[in-house]
NUFITI-134745 format. One record per atom (N, C-alpha, C): residue in one letter; x, y, z; atom name. Coordinates in Angstrom, 3 decimals, padded with zeros to 6 digits, always signed. Layout:
NUFITI-134745
NODE  residu        xx        yy        zz  atome
NODE       A         X         Y         Z     CA
...
This chain:
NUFITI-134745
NODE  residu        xx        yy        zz  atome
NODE       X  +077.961  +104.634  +118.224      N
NODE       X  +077.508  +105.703  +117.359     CA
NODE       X  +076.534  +105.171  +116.307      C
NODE       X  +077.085  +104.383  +116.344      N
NODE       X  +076.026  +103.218  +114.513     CA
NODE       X  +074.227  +103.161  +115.293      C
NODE       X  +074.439  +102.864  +116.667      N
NODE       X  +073.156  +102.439  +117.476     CA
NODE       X  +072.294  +103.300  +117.673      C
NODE       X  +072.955  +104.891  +118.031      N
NODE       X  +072.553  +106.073  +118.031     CA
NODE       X  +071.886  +106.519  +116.956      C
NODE       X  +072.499  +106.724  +115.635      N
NODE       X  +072.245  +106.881  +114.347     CA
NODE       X  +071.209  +106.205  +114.019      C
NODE       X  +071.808  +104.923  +113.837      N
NODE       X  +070.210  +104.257  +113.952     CA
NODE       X  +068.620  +104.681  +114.386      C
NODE       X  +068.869  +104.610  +115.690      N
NODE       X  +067.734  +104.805  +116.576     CA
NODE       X  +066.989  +106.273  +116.017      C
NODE       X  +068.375  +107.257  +115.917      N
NODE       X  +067.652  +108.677  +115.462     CA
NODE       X  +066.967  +108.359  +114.275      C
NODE       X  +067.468  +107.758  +113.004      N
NODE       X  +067.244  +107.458  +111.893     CA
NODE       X  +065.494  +106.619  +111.801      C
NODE       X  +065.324  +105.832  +113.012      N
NODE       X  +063.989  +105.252  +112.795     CA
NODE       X  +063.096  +106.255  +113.694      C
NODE       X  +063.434  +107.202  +114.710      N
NODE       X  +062.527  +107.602  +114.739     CA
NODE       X  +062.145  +109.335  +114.029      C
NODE       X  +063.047  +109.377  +112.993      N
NODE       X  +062.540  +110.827  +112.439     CA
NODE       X  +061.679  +110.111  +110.871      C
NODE       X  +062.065  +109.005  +110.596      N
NODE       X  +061.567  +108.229  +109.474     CA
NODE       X  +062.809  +108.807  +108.168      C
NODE       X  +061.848  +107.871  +107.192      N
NODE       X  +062.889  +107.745  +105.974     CA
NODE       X  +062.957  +109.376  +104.998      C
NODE       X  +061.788  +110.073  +105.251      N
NODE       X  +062.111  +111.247  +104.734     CA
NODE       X  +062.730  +112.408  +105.205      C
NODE       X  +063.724  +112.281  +106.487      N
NODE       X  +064.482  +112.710  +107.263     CA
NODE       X  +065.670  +112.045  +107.648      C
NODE       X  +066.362  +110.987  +107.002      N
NODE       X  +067.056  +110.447  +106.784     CA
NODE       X  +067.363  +109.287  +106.251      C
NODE       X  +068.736  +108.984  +106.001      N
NODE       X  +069.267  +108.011  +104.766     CA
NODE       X  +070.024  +107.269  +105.266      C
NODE       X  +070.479  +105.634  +105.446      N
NODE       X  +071.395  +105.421  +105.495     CA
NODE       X  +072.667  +104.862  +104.185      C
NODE       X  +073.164  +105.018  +104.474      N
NODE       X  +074.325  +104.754  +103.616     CA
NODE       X  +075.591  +104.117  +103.982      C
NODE       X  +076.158  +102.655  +103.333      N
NODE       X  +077.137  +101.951  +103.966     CA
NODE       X  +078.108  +101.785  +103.163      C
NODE       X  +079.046  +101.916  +103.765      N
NODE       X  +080.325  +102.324  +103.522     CA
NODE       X  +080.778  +101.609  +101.810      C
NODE       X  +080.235  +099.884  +102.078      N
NODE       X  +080.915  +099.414  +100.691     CA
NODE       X  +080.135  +100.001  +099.764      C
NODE       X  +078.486  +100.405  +099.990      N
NODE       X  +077.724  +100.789  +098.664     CA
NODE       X  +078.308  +102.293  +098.596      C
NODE       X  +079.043  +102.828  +098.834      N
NODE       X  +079.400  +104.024  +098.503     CA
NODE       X  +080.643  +104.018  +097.942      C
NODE       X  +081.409  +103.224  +098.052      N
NODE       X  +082.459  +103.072  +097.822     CA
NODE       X  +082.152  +101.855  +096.571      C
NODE       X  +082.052  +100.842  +096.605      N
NODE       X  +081.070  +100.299  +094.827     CA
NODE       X  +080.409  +100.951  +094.224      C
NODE       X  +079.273  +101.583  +094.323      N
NODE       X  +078.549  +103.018  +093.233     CA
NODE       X  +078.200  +103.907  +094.308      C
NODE       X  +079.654  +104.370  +093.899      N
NODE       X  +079.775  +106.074  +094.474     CA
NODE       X  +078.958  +106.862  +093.705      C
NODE       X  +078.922  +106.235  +092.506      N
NODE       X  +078.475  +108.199  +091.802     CA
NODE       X  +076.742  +107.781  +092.103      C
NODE       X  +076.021  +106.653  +091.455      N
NODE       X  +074.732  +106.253  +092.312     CA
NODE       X  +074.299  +107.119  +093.210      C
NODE       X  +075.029  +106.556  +094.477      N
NODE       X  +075.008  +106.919  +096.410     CA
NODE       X  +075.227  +108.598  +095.995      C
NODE       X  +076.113  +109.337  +095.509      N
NODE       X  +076.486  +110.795  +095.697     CA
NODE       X  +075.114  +110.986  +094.978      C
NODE       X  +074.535  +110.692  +093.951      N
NODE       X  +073.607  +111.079  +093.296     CA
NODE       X  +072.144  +110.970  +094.161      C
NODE       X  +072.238  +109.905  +095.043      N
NODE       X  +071.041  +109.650  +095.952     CA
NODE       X  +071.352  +110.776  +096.950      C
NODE       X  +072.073  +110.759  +097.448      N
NODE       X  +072.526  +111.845  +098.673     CA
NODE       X  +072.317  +113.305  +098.517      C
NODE       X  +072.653  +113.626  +096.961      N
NODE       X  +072.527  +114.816  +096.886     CA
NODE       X  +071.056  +114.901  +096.705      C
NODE       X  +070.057  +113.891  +095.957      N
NODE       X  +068.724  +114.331  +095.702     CA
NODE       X  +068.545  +114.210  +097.414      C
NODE       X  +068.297  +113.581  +097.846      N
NODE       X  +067.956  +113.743  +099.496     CA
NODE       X  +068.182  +114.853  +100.088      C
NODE       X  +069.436  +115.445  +100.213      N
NODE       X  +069.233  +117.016  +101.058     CA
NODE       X  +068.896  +118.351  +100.065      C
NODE       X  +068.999  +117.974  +098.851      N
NODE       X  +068.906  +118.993  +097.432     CA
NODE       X  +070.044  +119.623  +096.908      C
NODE       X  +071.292  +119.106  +097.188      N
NODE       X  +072.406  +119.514  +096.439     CA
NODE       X  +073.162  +118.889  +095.572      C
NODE       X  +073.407  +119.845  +094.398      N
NODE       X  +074.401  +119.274  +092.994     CA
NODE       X  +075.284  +119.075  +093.272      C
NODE       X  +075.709  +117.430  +093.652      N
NODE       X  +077.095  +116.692  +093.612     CA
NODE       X  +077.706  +116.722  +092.153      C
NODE       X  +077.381  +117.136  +091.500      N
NODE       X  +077.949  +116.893  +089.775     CA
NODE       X  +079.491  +117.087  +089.918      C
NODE       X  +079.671  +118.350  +090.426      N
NODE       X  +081.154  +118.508  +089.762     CA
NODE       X  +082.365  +117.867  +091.272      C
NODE       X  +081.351  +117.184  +091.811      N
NODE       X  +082.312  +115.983  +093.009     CA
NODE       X  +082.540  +114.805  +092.082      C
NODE       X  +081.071  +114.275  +091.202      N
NODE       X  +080.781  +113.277  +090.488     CA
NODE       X  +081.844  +113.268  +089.611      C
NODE       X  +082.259  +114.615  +088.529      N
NODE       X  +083.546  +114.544  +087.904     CA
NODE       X  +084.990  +114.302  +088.114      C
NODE       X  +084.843  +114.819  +089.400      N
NODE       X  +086.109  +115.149  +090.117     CA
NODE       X  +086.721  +113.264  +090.245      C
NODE       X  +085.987  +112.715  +090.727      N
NODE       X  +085.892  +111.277  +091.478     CA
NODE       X  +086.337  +110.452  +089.687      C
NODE       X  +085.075  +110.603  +088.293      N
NODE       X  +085.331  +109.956  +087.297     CA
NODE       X  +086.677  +110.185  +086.797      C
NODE       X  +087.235  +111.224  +086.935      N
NODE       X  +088.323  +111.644  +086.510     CA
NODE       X  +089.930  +111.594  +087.217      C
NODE       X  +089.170  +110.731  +088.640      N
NODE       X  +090.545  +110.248  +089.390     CA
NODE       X  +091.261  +111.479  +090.429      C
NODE       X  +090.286  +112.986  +090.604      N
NODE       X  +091.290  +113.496  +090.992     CA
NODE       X  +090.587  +112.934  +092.827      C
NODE       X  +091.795  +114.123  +093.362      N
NODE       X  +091.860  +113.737  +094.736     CA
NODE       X  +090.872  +115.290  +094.807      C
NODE       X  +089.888  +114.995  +096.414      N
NODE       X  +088.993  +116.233  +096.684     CA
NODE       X  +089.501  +116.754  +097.759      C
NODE       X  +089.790  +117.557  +097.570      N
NODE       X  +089.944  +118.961  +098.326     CA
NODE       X  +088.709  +119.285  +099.050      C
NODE       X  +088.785  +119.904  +100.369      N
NODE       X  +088.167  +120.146  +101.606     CA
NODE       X  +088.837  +121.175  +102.598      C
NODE       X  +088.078  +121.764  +103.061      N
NODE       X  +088.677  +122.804  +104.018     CA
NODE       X  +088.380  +122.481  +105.613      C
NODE       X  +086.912  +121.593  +105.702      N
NODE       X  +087.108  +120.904  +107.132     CA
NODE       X  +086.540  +119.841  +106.973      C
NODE       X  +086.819  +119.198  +108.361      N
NODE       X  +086.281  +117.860  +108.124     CA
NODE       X  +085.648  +117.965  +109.833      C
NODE       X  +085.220  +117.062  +110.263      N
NODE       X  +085.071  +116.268  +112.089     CA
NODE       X  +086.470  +116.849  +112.587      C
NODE       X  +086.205  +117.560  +113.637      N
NODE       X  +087.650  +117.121  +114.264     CA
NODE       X  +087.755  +115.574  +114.767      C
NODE       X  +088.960  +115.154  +115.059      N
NODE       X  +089.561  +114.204  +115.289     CA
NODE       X  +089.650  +112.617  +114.077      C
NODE       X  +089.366  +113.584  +113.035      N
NODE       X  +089.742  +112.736  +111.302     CA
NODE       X  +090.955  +113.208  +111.177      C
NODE       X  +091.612  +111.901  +110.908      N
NODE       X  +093.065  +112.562  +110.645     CA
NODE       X  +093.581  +113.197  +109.741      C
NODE       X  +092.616  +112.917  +108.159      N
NODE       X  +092.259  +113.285  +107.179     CA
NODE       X  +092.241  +115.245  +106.955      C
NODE       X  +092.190  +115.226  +107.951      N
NODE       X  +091.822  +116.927  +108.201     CA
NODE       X  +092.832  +117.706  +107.767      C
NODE       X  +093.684  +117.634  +108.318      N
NODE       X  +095.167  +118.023  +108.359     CA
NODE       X  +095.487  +117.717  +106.811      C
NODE       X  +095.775  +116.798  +105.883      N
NODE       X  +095.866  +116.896  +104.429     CA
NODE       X  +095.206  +117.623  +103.620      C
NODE       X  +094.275  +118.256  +104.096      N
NODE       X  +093.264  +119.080  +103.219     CA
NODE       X  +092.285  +118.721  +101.741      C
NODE       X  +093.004  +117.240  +101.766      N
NODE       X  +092.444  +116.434  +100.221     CA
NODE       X  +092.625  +115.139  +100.614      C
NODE       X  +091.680  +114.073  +099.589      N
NODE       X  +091.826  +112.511  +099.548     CA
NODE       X  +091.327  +112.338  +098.272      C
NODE       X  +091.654  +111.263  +098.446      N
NODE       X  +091.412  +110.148  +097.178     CA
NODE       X  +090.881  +108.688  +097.580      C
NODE       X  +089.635  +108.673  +097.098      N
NODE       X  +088.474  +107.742  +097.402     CA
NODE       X  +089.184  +106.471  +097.203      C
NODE       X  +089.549  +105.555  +098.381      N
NODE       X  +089.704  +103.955  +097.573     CA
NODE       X  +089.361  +103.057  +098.340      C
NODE       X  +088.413  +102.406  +098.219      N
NODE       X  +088.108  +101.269  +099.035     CA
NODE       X  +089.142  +100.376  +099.131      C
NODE       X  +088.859  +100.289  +100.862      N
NODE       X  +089.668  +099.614  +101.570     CA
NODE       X  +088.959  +098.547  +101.944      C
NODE       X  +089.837  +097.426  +101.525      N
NODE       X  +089.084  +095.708  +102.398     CA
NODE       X  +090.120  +094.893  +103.058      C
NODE       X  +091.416  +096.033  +102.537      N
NODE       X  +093.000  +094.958  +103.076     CA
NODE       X  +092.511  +094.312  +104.768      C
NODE       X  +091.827  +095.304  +105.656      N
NODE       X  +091.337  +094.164  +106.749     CA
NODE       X  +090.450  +093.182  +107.072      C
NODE       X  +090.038  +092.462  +106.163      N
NODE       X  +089.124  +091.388  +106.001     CA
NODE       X  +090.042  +089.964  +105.759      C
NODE       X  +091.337  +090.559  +104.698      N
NODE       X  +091.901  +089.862  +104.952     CA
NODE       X  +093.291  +089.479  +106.082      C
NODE       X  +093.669  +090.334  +106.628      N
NODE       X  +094.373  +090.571  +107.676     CA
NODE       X  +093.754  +090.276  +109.144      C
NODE       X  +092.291  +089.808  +109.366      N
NODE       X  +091.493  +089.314  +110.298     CA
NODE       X  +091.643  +088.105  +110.734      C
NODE       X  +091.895  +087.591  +111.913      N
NODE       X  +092.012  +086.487  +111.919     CA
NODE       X  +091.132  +085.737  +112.066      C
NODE       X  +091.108  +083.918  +111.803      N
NODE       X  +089.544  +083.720  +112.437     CA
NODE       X  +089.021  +083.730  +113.488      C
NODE       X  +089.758  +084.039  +114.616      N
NODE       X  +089.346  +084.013  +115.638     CA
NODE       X  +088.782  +085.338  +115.847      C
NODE       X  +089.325  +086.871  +115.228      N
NODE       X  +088.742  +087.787  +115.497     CA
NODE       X  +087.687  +087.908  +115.075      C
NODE       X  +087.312  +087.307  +113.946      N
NODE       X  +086.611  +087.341  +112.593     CA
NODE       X  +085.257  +086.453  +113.608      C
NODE       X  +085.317  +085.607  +114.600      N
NODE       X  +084.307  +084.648  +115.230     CA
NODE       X  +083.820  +085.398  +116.292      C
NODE       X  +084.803  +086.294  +116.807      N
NODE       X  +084.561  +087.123  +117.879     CA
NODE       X  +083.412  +088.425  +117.397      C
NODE       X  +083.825  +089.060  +116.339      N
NODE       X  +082.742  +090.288  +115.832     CA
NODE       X  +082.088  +089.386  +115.328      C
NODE       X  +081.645  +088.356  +114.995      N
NODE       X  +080.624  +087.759  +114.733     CA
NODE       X  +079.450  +087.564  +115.555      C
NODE       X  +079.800  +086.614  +116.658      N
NODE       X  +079.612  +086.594  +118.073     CA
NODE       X  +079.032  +088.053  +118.673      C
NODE       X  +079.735  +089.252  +118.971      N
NODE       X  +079.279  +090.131  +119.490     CA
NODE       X  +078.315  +090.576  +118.626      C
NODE       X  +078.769  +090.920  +117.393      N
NODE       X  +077.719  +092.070  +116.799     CA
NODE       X  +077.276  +091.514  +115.435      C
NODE       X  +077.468  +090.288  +115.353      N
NODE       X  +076.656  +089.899  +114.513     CA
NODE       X  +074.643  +090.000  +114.079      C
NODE       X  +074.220  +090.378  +115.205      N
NODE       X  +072.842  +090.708  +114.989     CA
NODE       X  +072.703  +092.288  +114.517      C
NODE       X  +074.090  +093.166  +114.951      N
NODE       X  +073.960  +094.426  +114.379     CA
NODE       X  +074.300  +094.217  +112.327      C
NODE       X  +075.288  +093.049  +112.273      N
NODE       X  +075.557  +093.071  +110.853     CA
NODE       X  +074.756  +092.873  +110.117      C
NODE       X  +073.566  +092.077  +110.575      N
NODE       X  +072.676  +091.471  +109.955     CA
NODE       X  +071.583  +092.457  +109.468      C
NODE       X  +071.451  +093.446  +110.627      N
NODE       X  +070.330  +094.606  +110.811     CA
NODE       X  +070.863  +095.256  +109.557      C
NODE       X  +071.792  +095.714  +109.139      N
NODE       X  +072.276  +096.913  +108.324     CA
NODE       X  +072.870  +095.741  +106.927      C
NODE       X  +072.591  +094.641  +106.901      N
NODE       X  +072.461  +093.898  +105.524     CA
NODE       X  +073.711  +093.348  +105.067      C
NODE       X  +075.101  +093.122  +106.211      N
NODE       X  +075.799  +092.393  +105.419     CA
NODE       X  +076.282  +091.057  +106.299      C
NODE       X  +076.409  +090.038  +105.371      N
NODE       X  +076.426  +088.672  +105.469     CA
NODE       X  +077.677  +088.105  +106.273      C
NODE       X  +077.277  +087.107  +106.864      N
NODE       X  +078.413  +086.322  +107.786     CA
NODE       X  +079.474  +085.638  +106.964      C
């Protein structure tokens, strides 16, 4: 899906789409929500509060097959507990395979 995205992403160009990765959204969220919303033209503000103020966001749909769906709300928290729960051998293996994709989208070995 990342390859797909991609590919669509370079050939409609940058003023038809954005990418956005997971840790920079999750490190400056309100930033990224603020870039995102100027990009399609909508006021994230009162998401922006919602988030400074700790609550959890409420949603009525999501993708099917997010499991997320079914709770109807979350609460933003970056997750890295599997970086350390990786072993090195798995950790040599996604290196190995898709390490030229990690590199493409900017994060380090």
């Amino acid at each position: 899906m990342n390859l797909l995205a991609d590919w669509l992403r370079r050939q409609v160009g940058p003023e038809k789409a954005l990418l956005i990765r997971y840790e920079d959204f999750m490190l400056e969220t309100l930033p990224v929500l603020q870039k995102i919303g100027d990009f399609i033209g909508v006021d994230f503000s009162n998401i922006q509060q919602a988030i400074d103020r700790g609550e959890k966001l409420s949603f009525s749909h999501a993708i099917a097959g997010n499991r997320v769906r079914m709770q109807g709300e979350l609460r933003l928290k970056f997750d890295q507990e599997w970086r350390q729960q990786l072993s090195p051998q798995d950790r040599r293996m996604t290196e190995i395979l898709s390490g030229w994709l990690m590199a493409r989208y900017g994060y380090e070995r």
